[in-house]
C-alpha positions as CSV (number, residue, x, y, z in Angstrom):
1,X,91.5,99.0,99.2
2,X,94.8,101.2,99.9
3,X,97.2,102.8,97.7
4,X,100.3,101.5,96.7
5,X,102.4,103.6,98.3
6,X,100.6,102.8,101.8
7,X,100.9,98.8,100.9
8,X,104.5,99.6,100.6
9,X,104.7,101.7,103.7
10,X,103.1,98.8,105.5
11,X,105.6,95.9,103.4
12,X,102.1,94.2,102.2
13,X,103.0,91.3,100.7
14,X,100.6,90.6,98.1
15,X,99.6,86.9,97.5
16,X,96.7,87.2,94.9
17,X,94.6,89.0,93.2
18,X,90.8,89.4,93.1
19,X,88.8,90.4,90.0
20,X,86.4,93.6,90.9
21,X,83.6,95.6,89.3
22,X,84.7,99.6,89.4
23,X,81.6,102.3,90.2
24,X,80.9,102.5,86.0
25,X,80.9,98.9,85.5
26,X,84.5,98.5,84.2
27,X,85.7,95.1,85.1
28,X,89.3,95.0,87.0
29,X,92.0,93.1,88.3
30,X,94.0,94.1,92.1
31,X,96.7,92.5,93.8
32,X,95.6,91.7,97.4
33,X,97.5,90.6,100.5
34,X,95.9,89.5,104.1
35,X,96.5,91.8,107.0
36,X,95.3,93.0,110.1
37,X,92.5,95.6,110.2
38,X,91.8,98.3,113.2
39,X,89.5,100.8,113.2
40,X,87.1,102.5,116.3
41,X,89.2,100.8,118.7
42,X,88.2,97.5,117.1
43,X,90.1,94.9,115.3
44,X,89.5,92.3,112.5
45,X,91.6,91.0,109.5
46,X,91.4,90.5,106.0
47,X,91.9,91.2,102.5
48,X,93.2,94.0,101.8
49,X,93.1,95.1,97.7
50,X,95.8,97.3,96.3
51,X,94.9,99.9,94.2
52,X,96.7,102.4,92.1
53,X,98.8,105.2,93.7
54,X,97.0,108.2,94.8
55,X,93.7,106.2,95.3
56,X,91.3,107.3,98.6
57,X,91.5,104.7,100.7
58,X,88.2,102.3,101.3
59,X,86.9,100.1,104.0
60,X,84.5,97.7,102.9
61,X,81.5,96.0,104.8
62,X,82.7,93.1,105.5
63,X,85.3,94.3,107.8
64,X,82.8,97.0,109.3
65,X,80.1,94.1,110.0
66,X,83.0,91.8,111.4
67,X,82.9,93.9,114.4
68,X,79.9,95.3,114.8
69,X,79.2,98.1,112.5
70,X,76.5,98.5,109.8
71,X,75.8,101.0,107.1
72,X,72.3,103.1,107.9
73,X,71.3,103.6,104.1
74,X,68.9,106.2,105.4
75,X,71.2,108.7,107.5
76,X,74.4,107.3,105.4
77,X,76.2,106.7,108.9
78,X,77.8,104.0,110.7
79,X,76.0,102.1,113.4
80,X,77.3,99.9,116.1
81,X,75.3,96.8,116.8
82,X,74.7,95.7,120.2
83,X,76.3,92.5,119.8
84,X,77.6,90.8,117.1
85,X,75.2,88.0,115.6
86,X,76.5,84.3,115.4
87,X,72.5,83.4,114.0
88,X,73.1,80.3,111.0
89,X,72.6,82.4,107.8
90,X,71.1,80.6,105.0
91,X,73.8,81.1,102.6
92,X,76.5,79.4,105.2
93,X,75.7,76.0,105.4
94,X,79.2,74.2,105.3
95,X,79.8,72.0,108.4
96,X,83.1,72.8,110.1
97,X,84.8,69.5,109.4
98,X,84.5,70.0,105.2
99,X,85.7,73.4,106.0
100,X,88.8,72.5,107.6
């Protein structure tokens, strides 16, 4: 998620919007567009939500674990994984041809 003024810094164009759960359980709508994502010297892409104006920016873990970063729970830091993990998860089961 980034602010509005930094989606309009970047010309974001928006081209949905996703329905999100805030920290206290309020239930809330943000526009979202699709760009490119760098951080660490790494690069991936996504959705990125807008938020209001003013907001703190956040990166979410699906971006971190898209190149190779994990959250340790116990120290609260970021961890680099040795290599990224193409192992079948159970919850992704979709054969490529239905997916195209």
């Amino acid at each position: 998620m980034i602010p509005l003024e930094a989606a309009e810094a970047l010309h974001l164009s928006t081209i949905g919007s996703a329905r999100c759960e805030l920290a206290d359980g309020t239930p809330q709508e943000f526009p979202f567009g699709i760009c490119q994502i760098e951080f660490f010297g790494e690069i991936t892409g996504g959705r990125v939500l807008v938020g209001p104006s003013g907001i703190e920016p956040l990166l979410g873990v699906t971006a971190l674990e898209s190149v190779g970063f994990i959250v340790d729970p116990r120290t609260q830091t970021l961890k680099r994984l040795p290599a990224l993990s193409l192992k079948r998860s159970a919850g992704c089961r979709i054969p490529l041809a239905a997916a195209l």
